[in-house]
C-alpha positions in Angstrom: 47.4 84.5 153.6 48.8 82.1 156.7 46.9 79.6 158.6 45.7 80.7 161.6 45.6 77.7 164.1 45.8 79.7 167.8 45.7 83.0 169.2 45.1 86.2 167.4 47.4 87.3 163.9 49.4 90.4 164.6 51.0 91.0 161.0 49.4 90.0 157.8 52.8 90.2 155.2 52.2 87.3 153.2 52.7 88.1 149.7 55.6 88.5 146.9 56.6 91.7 147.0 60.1 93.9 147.1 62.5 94.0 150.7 60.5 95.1 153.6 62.2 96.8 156.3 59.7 96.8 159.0 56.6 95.4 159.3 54.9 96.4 162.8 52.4 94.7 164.8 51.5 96.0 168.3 50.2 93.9 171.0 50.0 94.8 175.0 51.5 91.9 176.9 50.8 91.7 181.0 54.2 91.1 183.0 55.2 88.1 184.0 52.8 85.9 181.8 54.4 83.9 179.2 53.0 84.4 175.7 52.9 81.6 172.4 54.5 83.5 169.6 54.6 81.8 166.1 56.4 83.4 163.3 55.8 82.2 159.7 57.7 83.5 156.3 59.2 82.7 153.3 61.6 84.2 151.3 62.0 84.1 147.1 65.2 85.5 147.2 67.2 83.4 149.6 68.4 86.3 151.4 65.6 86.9 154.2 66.4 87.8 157.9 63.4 87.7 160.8 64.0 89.6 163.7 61.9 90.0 166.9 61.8 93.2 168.8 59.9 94.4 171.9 59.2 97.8 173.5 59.2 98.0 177.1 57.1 101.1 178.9 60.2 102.3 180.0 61.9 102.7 176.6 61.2 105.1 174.3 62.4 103.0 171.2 62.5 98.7 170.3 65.2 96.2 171.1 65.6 93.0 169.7 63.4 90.2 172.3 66.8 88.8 174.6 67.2 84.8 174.0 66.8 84.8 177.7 62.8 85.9 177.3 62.3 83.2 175.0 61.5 79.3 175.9 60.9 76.5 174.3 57.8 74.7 174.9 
């Protein structure tokens, strides 16, 4: 199981196991608020891919999070 070191853990994948396609976590975020995300993996095979999606209220599927919604701290 990851560390936790801040905030509160969303997904709770950390094992060996076979390709996983989706692995869902739901969290309500408040517009206009910046939030701390911190995403940890690892990969036995050496052919993982992470990908971060959102759903806005507006939409009635996900999207990948833009670059432009992301910062550095």
């Amino acid at each position: 199981m990851p560390a936790r070191r801040y905030g509160t853990l969303i997904v709770d994948n950390w094992a060996a196991h076979a390709t996983v396609n989706d692995v869902t976590g739901n969290v309500a975020l408040t517009k206009n608020l910046r939030y701390s995300v911190m995403v940890g993996m690892y990969d036995l095979s050496g052919t993982a891919v992470a990908k971060l999606y959102w759903k806005q209220p507006t939409q009635t599927g996900t999207v990948i999070v833009p670059s432009s919604r992301l910062y550095a701290n």
